[in-house]
C-alpha positions as CSV (number, residue, x, y, z in Angstrom):
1,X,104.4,144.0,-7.7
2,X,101.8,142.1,-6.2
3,X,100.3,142.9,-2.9
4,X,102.6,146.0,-2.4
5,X,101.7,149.5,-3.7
6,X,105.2,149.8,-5.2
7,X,105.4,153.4,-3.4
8,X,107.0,154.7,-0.5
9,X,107.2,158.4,0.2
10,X,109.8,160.3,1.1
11,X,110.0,163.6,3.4
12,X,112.7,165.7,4.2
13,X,111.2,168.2,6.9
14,X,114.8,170.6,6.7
15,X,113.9,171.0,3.5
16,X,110.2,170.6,2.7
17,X,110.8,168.6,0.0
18,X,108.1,165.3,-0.1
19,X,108.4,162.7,-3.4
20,X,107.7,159.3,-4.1
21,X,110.1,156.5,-5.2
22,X,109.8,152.9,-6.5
23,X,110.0,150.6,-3.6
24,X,113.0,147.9,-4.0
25,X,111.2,145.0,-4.9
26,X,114.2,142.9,-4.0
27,X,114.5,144.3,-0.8
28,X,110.7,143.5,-0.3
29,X,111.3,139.4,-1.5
30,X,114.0,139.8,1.1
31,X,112.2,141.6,4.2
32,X,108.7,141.5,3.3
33,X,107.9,144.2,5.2
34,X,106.9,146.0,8.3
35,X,110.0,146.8,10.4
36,X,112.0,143.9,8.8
37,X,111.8,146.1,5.7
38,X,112.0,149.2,7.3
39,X,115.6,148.0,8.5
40,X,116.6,147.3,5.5
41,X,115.4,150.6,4.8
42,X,117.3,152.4,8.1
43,X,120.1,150.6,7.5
44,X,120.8,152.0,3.9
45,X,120.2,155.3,4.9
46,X,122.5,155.3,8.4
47,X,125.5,152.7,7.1
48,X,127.3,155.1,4.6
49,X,127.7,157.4,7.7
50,X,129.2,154.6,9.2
51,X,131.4,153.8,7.5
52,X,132.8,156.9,7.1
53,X,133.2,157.5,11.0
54,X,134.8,153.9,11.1
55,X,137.3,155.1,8.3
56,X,137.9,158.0,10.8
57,X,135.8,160.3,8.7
58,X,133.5,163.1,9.9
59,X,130.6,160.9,10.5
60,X,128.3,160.1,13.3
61,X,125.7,157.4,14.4
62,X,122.6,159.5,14.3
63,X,121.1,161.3,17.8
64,X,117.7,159.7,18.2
65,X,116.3,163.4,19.1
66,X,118.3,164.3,16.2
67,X,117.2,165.6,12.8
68,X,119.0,163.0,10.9
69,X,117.4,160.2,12.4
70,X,115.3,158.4,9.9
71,X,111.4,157.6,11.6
72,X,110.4,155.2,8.9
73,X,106.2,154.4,8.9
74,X,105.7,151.2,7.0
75,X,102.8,148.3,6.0
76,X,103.5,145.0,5.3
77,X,102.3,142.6,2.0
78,X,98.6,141.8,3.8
79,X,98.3,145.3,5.3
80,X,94.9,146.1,3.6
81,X,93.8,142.6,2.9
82,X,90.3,141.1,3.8
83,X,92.7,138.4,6.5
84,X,91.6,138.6,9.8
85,X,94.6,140.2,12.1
86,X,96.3,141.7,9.2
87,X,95.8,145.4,10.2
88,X,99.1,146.1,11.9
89,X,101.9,148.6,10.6
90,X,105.2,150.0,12.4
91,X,107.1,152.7,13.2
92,X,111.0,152.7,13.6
93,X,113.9,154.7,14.2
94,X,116.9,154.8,16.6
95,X,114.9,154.8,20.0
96,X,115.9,157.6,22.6
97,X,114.9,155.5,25.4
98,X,117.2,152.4,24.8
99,X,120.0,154.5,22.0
100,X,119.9,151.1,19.4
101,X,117.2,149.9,17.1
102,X,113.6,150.9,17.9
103,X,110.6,149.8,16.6
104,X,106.7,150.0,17.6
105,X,103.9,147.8,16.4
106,X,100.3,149.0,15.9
107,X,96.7,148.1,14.7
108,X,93.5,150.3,14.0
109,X,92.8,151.5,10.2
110,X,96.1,153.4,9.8
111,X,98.2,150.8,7.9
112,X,95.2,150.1,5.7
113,X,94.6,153.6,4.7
114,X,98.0,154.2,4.0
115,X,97.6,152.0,1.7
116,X,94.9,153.1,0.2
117,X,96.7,155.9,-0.2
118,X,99.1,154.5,-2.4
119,X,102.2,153.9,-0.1
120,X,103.8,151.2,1.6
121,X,105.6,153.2,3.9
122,X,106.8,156.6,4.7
123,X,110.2,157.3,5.4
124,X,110.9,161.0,7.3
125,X,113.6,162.9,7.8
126,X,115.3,166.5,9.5
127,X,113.3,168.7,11.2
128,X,110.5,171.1,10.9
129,X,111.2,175.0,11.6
130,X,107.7,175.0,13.1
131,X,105.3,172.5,14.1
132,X,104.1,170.5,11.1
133,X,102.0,168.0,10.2
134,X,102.0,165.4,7.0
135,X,99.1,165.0,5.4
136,X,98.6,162.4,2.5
137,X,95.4,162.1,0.4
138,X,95.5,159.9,-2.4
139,X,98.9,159.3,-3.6
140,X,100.1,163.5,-3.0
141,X,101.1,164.4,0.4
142,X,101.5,168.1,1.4
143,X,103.1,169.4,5.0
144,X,100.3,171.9,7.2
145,X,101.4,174.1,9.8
146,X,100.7,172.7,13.4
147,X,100.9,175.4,15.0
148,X,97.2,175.1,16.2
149,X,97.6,171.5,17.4
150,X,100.9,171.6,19.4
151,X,100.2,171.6,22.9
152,X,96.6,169.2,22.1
153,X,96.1,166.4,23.4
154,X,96.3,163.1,21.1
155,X,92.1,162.9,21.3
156,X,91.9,166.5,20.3
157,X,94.5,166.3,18.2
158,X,92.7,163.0,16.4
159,X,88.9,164.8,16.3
160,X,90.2,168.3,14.9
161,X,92.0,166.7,11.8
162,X,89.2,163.9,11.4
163,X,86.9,166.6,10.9
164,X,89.3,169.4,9.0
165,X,90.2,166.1,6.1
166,X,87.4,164.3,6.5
167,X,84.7,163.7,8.9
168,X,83.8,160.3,10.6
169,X,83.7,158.3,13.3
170,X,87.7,158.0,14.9
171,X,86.7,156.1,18.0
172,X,88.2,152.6,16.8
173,X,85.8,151.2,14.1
174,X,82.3,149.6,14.6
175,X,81.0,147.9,17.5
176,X,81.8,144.1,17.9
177,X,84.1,143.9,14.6
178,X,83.6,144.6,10.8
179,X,85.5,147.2,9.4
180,X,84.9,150.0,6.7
181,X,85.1,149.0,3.3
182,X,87.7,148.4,1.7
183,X,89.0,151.0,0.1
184,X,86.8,153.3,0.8
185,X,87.3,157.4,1.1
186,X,85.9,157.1,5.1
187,X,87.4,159.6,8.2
188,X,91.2,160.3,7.4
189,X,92.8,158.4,9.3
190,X,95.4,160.2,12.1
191,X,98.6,159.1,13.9
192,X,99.8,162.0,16.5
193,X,101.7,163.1,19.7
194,X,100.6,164.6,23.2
195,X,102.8,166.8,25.1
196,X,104.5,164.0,26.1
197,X,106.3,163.7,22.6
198,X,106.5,167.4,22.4
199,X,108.1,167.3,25.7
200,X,110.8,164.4,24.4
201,X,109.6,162.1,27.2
202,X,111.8,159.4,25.8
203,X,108.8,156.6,26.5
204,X,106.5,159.1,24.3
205,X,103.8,157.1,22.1
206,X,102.6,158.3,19.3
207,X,98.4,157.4,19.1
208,X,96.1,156.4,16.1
209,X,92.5,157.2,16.1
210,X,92.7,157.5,19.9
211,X,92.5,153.4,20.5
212,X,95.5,152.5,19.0
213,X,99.2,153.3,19.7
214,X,103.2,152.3,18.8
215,X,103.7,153.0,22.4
216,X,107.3,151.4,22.5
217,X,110.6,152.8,22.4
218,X,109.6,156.4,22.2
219,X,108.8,157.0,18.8
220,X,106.4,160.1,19.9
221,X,109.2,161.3,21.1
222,X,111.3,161.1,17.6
223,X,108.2,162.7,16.3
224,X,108.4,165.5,18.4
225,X,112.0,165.9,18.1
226,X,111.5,166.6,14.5
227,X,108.4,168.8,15.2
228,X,106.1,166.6,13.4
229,X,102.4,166.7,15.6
230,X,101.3,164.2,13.1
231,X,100.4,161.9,10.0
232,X,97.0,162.2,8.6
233,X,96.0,159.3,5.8
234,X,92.8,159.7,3.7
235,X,92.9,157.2,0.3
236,X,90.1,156.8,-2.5
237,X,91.6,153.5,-4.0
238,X,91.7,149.4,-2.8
239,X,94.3,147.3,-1.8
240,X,97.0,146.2,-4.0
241,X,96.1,143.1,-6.1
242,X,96.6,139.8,-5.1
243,X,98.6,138.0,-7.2
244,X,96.3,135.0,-6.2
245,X,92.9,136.3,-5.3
246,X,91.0,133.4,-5.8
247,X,93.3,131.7,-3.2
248,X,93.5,134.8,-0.9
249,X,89.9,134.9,-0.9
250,X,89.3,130.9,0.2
251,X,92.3,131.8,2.9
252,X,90.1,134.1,4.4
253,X,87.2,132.7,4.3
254,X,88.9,129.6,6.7
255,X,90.5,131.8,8.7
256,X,87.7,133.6,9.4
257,X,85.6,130.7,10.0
258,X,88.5,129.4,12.4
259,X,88.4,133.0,14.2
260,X,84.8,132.2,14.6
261,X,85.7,129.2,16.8
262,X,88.8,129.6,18.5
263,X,89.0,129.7,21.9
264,X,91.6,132.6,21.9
265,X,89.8,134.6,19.6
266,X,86.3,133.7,21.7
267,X,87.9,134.8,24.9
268,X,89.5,138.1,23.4
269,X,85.9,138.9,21.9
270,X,84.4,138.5,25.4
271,X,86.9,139.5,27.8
272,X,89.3,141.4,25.9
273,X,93.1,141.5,26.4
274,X,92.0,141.8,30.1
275,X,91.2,137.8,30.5
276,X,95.1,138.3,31.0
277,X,94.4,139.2,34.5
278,X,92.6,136.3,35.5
279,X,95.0,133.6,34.1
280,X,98.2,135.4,35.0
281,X,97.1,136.0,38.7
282,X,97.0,132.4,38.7
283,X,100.1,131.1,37.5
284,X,102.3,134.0,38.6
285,X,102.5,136.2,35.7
286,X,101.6,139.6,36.6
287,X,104.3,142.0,38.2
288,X,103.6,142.8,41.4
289,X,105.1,145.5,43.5
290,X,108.3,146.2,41.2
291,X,108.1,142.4,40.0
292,X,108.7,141.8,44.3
293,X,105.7,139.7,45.3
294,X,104.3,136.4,44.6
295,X,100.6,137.4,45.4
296,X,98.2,140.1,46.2
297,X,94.7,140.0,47.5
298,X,94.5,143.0,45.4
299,X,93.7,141.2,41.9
300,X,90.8,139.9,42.8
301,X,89.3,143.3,42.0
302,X,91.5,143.7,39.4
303,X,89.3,141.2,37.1
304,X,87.6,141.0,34.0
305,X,84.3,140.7,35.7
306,X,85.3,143.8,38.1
307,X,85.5,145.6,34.9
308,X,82.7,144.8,33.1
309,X,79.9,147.1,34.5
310,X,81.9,150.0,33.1
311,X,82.1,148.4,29.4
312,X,79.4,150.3,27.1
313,X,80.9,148.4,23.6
314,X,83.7,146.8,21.6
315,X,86.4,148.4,19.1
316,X,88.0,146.9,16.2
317,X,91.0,146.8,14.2
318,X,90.5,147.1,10.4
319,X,88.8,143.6,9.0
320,X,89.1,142.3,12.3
321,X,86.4,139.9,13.5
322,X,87.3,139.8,16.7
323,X,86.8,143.2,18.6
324,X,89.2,143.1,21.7
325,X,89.1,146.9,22.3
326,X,86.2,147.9,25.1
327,X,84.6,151.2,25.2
328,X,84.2,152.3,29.0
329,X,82.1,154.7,31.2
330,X,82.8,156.3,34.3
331,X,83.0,158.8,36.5
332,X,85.9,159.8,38.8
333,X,88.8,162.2,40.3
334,X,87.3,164.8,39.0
335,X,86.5,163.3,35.1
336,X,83.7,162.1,33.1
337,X,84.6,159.1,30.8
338,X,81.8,158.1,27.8
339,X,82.5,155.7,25.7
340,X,86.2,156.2,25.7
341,X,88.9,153.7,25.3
342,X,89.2,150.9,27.9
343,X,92.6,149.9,29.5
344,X,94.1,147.2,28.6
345,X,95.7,144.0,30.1
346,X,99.5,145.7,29.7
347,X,98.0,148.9,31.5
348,X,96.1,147.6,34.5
349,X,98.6,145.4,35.3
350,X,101.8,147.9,35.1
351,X,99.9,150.8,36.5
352,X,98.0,148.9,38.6
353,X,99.2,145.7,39.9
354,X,102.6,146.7,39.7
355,X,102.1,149.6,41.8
356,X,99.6,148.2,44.1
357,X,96.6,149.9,42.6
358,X,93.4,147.9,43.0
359,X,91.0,150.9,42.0
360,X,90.0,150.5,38.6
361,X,88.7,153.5,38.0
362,X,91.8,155.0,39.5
363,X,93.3,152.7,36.8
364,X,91.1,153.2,33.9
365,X,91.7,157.7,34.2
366,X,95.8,156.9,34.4
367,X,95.2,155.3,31.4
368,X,93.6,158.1,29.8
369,X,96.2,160.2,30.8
370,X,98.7,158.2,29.7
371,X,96.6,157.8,26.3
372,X,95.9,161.5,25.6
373,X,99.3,163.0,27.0
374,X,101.2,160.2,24.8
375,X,102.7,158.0,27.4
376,X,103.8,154.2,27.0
377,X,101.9,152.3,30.2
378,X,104.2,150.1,30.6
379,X,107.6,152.1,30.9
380,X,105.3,154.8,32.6
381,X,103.9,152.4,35.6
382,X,107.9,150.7,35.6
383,X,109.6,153.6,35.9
384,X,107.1,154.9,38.2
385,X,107.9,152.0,40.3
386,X,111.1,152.2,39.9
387,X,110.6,155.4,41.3
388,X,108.8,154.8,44.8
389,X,111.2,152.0,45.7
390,X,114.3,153.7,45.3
391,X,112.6,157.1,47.2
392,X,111.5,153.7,49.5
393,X,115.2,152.6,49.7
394,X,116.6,156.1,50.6
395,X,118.4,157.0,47.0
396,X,116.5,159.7,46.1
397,X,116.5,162.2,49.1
398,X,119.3,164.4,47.1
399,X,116.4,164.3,44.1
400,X,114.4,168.0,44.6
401,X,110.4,167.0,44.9
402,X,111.1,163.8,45.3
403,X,109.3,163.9,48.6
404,X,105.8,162.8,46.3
405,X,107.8,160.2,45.4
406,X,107.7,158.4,49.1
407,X,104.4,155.9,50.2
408,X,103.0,156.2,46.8
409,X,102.5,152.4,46.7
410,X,98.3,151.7,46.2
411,X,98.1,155.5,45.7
412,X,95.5,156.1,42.4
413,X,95.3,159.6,43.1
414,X,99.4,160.3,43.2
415,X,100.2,158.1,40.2
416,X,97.7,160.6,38.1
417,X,99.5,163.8,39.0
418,X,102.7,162.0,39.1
419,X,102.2,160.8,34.9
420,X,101.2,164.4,34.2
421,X,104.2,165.9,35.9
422,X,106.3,163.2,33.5
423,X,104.4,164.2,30.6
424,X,105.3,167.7,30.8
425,X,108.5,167.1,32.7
426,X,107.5,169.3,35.9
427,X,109.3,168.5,39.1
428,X,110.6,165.0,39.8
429,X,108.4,163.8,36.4
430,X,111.5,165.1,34.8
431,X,113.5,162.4,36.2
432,X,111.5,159.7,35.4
433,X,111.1,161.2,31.9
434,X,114.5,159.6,30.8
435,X,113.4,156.2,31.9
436,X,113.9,153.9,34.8
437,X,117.7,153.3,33.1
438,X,118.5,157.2,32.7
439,X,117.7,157.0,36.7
440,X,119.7,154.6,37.4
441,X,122.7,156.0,36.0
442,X,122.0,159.6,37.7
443,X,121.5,158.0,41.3
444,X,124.8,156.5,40.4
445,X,125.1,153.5,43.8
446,X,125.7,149.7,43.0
447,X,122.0,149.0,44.8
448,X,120.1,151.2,42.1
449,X,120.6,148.7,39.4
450,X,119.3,145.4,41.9
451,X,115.6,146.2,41.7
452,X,116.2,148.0,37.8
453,X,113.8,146.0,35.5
454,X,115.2,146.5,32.1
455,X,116.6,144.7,29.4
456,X,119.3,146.4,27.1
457,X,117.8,149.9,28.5
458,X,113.7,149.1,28.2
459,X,111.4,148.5,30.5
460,X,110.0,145.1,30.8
461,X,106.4,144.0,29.9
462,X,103.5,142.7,32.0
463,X,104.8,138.7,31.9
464,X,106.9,137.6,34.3
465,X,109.7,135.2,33.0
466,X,109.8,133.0,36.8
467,X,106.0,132.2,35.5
468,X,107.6,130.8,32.3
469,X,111.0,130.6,31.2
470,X,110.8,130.9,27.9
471,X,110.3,134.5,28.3
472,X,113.4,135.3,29.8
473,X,115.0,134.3,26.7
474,X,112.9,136.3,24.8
475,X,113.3,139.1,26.7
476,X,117.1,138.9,27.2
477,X,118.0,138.7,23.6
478,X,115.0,140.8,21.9
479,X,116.6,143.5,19.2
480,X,114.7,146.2,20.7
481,X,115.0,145.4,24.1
482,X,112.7,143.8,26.7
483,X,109.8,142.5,24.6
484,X,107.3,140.0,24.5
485,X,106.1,140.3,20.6
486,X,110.0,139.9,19.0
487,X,109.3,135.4,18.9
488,X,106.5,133.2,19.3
489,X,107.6,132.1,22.8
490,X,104.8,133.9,24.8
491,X,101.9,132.0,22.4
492,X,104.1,129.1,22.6
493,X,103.6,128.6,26.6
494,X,100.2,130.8,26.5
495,X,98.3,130.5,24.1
496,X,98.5,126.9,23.0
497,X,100.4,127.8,19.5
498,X,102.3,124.9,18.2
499,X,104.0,125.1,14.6
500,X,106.5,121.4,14.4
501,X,106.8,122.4,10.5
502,X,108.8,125.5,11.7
503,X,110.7,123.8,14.2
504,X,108.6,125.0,17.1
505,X,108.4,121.4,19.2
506,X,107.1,122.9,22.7
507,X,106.5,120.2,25.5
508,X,103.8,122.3,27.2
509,X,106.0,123.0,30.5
510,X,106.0,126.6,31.1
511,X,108.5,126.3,33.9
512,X,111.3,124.8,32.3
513,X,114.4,126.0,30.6
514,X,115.7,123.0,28.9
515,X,115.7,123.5,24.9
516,X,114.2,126.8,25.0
517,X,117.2,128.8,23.9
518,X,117.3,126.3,20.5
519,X,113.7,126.9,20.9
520,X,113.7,130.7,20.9
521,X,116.0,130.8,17.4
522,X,113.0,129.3,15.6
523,X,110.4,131.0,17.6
524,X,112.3,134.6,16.4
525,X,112.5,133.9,13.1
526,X,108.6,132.8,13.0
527,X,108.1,135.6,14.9
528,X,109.6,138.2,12.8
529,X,107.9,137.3,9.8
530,X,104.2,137.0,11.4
531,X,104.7,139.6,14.1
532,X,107.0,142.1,12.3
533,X,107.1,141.9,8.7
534,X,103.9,140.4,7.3
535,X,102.1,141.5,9.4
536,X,99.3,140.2,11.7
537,X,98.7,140.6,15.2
538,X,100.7,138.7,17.7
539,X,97.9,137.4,19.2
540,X,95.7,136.8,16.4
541,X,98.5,135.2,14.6
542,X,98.7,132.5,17.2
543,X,95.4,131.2,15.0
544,X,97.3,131.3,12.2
545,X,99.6,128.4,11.6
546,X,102.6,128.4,10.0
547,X,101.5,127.2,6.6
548,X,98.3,129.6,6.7
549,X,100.9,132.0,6.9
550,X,102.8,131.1,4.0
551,X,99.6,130.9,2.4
552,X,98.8,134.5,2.6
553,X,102.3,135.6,2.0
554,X,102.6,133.7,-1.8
555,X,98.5,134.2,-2.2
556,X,99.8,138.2,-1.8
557,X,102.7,138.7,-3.0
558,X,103.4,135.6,-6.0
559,X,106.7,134.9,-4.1
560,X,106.6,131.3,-4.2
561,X,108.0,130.9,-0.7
562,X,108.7,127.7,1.0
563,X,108.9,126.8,4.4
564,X,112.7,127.4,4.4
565,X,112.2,130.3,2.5
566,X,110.2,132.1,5.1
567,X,111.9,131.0,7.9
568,X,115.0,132.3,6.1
569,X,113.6,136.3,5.6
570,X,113.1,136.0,9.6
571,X,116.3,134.8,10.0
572,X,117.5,137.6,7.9
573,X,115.1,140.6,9.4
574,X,116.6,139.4,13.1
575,X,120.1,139.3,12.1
576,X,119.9,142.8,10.4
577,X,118.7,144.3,13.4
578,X,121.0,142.4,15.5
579,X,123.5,144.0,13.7
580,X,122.3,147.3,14.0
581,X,122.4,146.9,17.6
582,X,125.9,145.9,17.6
583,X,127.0,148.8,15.9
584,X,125.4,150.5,18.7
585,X,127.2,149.0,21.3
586,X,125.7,145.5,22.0
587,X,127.4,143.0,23.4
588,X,126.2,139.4,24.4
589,X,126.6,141.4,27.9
590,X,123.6,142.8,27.6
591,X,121.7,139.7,27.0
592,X,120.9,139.1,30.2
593,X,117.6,139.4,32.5
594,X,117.6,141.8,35.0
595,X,119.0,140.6,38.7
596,X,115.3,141.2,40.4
597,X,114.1,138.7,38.1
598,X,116.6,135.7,39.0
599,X,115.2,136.0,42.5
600,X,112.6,133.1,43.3
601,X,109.5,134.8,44.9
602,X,108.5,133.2,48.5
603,X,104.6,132.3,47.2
604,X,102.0,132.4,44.3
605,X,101.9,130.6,40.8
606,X,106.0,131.0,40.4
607,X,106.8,130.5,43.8
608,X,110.4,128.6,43.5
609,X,110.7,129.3,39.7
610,X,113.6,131.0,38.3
611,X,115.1,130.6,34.5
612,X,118.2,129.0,33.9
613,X,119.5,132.0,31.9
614,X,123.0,130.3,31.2
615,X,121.6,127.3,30.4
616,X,119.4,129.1,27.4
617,X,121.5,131.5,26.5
618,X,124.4,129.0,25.7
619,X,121.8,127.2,23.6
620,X,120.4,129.9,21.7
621,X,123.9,131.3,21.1
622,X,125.1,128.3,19.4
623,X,121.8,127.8,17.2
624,X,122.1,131.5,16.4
625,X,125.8,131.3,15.1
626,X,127.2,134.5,17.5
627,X,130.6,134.6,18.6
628,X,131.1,135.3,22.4
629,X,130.9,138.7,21.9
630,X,127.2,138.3,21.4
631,X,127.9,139.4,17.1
632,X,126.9,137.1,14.0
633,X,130.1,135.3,12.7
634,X,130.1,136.6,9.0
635,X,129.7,133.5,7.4
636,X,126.3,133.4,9.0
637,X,125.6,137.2,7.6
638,X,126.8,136.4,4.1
639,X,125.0,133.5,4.1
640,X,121.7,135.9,4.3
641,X,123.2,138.3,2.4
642,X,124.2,140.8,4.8
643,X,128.2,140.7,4.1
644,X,127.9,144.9,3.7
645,X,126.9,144.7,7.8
646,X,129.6,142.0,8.7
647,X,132.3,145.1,7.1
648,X,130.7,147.3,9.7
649,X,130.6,145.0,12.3
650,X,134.1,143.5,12.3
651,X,135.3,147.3,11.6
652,X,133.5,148.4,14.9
653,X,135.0,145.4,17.0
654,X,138.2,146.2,15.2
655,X,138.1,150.2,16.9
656,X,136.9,148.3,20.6
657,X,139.8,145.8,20.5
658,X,141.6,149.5,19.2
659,X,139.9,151.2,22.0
660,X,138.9,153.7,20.2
């Protein structure tokens, strides 16, 4: 196989037992790979349970704290590669936080090394008697004892195995962009939990080479339920071949020299992920007090140019030219930062503006709490927020030590203590550690779900869908809930993408709804090829076009893809995880934006802006080919080749309609 290893590994922690298999090359023409293969992957190994609880046998849908919940690590075709963006890799599993399919998305040198390594992916199972970690060094893996690490922080955790399998620098990869060589046997290479995972905070993270984290849907937390402290990667070999390398090679080389001019990859050089900040105030994107407020004088300290007198450097992701990660210095409540990763866009903005916080080195140490204990920012500052206006609104006064809870708006101070305490579940924190959705349901009053903002159970990201309509859409029908990376919508109305030769005709006006559900079906598709399965950075994929990134899939892999053919396996990824959601429950009820949302907001760059959710919805339905139960009919799923998930699906509407 071209562009693949050919490998995946396999580890059964009830057992001990590790071994390699061949990967299913027709599975990989199918769903590349990333988390569109790794769904193939989780489907395989949780649909013969299925079926035998739908034929009223013994079995069960997995517990996502449960031993028999598959976490499945896995690269995609240009993991590895020389492309610029290409460093990203996943991690999936049935998430605790939302109970259907999660998945998280990451960059840094893991993927690469994996690799490198001789694997594609990794697919774990059961649970460890004792804490454990995985390590993998040139095509043999081996399981440690952990006990030493448990209780470490993610940066400990990250410098003590660095050094014990390999020494080298683990703070993100050279200053301004590069990357190591390829292939070489540099510092292993380490994904881990904090106490957060270990605690089962259900938004745990799990970090990689402290910059770098699959911070959605709690996947530390899976880690931790199967007592797994980490993954180290150390590999001596190169990439897979190419099956075209001459043509990969000139792909590159314009791509790089397109990097080199693009205004999106200038600004990310320069400003970082944080130039968010300065656009969004503008047009109404950033959440603001529980997504509540139009404006705040508060961001105009909250700005890339307040922020730059504590930036010492730049950080990378592998073969990566542009260098969007900052290295920071600071002192403050009681800490001494050097040279330590800098927040980003997602984390001021849902720690800070969202809570009212205009202190950024208030902002900049919850971040590194956040990032060491093994915390998501962005379910951490909503449920946090969650949190003070419910204690604001009266619902929590039966809640013991909620008290902290009350006037914590613009606090720095309190939000610190208050993500420790969720980290290790003390107090209240142990509350909030379920998710702003677990609280909900436990303060149990109609009025706790109007200011709730969730979408099928997680927390919403840092763009607000009144500023531009096409993410509502995204949002409300995303497979793994509320999520701005699962189409091409956001770099549709951000960033200036445009792809007509994937059916992604966008007329440039943010606030409307018109065509935007039809659009949305394209945009997903796109989108989980590039963004999932591939797989390149979100953001530096929007310099990609669509034919580039056709190019570098058949350069790669030998496919021989078309246009059709591409937009097909995306077609195909989303519907198979569509379907796994249904089988979990989801209904086209929970496609939907949360009510706080569909409120217009009195001033700022939305004022007077809400989505037309019906209007989208109905179109994106009917391009989609769902019934009105929000399911695939199963001409549409055999068309892909997904008739084995239409059984399940019509046998699990079959036991609703049964109510059983």
């Amino acid at each position: 196989m071209y562009g693949y290893c050919g490998k995946l590994l396999r580890v059964d922690l009830d057992t001990g037992n590790l071994h390699s298999e061949d990967l299913d090359a027709r599975a990989a023409r199918r769903f590349i790979g990333g988390s569109g293969l790794a769904a193939h992957y989780f489907f395989a190994e949780v649909a013969p349970v299925m079926e035998r609880a739908d034929k009223g046998g013994a079995g069960t849908h997995p517990d996502p704290l449960g031993p028999d919940n598959p976490l499945i690590i896995m690269t995609g075709p240009v993991t590895g590669s020389r492309l610029p963006a290409a460093a990203r890799w996943t991690v999936s599993a049935r998430s605790p936080l939302t109970g259907i399919w999660g998945e998280s998305n990451s960059g840094g040198s893991f993927g690469a090394e994996l690799k490198f390594a001789g694997f594609d992916g990794v697919i774990i199972t059961g649970r460890a008697v004792k804490p454990t970690y995985l390590l993998i060094e040139a095509g043999k893996a081996s399981l440690q004892p952990a006990d030493d690490l448990w209780g470490k922080d993610t940066y400990e955790v990250t410098d003590l195995l660095a050094a014990r399998h390999g020494k080298g620098d683990t703070g993100g990869g050279a200053d301004g962009g590069g990357a190591e060589p390829e292939g070489s046997a540099g510092p292993a290479k380490v994904l881990c939990i904090g106490p957060a995972g270990e605690s089962l905070v259900r938004f745990a993270c799990a970090c990689h080479d402290k910059y770098h984290f699959a911070g959605r849907t709690g996947m530390g937390a899976v880690m931790g339920s199967k007592n797994l402290k980490a993954v180290v990667v150390r590999g001596e070999g190169r990439s897979p071949a190419a099956a075209d390398p001459d043509g990969l090679k000139e792909l590159t080389k314009r791509m790089r020299d397109r990097f080199a001019e693009n205004m999106v990859a200038i600004t990310l050089r320069e400003a970082g992920t944080l130039a968010s900040l300065d656009l969004g105030g503008l047009v109404g994107d950033i959440p603001l007090r529980n997504w509540s407020l139009g404006s705040w004088r508060g961001l105009e300290k909250l700005s890339v140019a307040g922020y730059a007198e504590h930036v010492t450097g730049q950080a990378t992701c592998f073969a990566c030219p542009v260098g969007c990660f900052r290295k920071v210095s600071l002192q403050g409540f009681g800490r001494v930062l050097e040279g330590t990763p800098g927040a980003t866009y997602e984390t001021v903005a849902m720690l800070g503006a969202n809570l009212l916080i205009d202190d950024l080195c208030a902002l900049q140490v919850a971040g590194e709490v956040c990032n060491r204990l093994g915390l998501d920012t962005i379910s951490a500052g909503s449920v946090v927020a969650y949190a003070y206006e419910a204690a604001e609104k009266g619902l929590l006064d039966k809640f013991p030590g909620a008290d902290c809870l009350k006037d914590g708006w613009g606090d720095g101070p309190r939000l610190i203590g208050l993500l420790e305490d969720i980290a290790y579940r003390r107090g209240i924190g142990g509350e909030l550690a379920e998710g702003s959705e677990a609280l909900s349901r436990k303060i149990g009053r109609p009025e706790a779900k109007e200011f709730l903002v969730t979408v099928k159970g997680l927390e919403l990201p840092a763009h607000d869908p009144r500023a531009a309509h096409g993410a509502g859409i995204q949002y409300a029908t995303a497979n793994r809930g509320g999520c701005h990376l699962s189409s091409m919508m956001f770099n549709l109305e951000y960033t200036g993408f445009a792809a007509p030769e994937a059916g992604l005709d966008y007329d440039g006006n943010q606030q409307s709804s018109k065509g935007k559900g039809f659009l949305n079906k394209a945009a997903e598709d796109l989108g989980c090829v590039l963004g999932q399965a591939a797989i390149l950075c979100h953001l530096g994929g929007t310099i990609y076009t669509p034919g580039d990134l056709l190019s570098a899939l058949n350069s790669v892999t030998g496919f021989g893809l078309t246009m059709d053919d591409m937009m097909e396996c995306g077609a195909r990824i989303w519907h198979l995880k569509r379907g796994i959601d249904n089988l979990y429950g989801v209904t086209s009820a929970d496609d939907r934006l949360p009510s706080r949302l569909l409120q217009a907001l009195d001033d700022g760059g939305a004022a007077g802006s809400v989505p037309d959710m019906d209007l989208m919805l109905a179109e994106w339905r009917e391009a989609r080919g769902l019934d009105a139960g929000g399911r695939a009919k199963r001409e549409v799923l055999e068309g892909l080749g997904l008739g084995r998930l239409a059984d399940l699906i019509e046998a699990k509407a079959t036991c609703l309609e049964a109510g059983d």
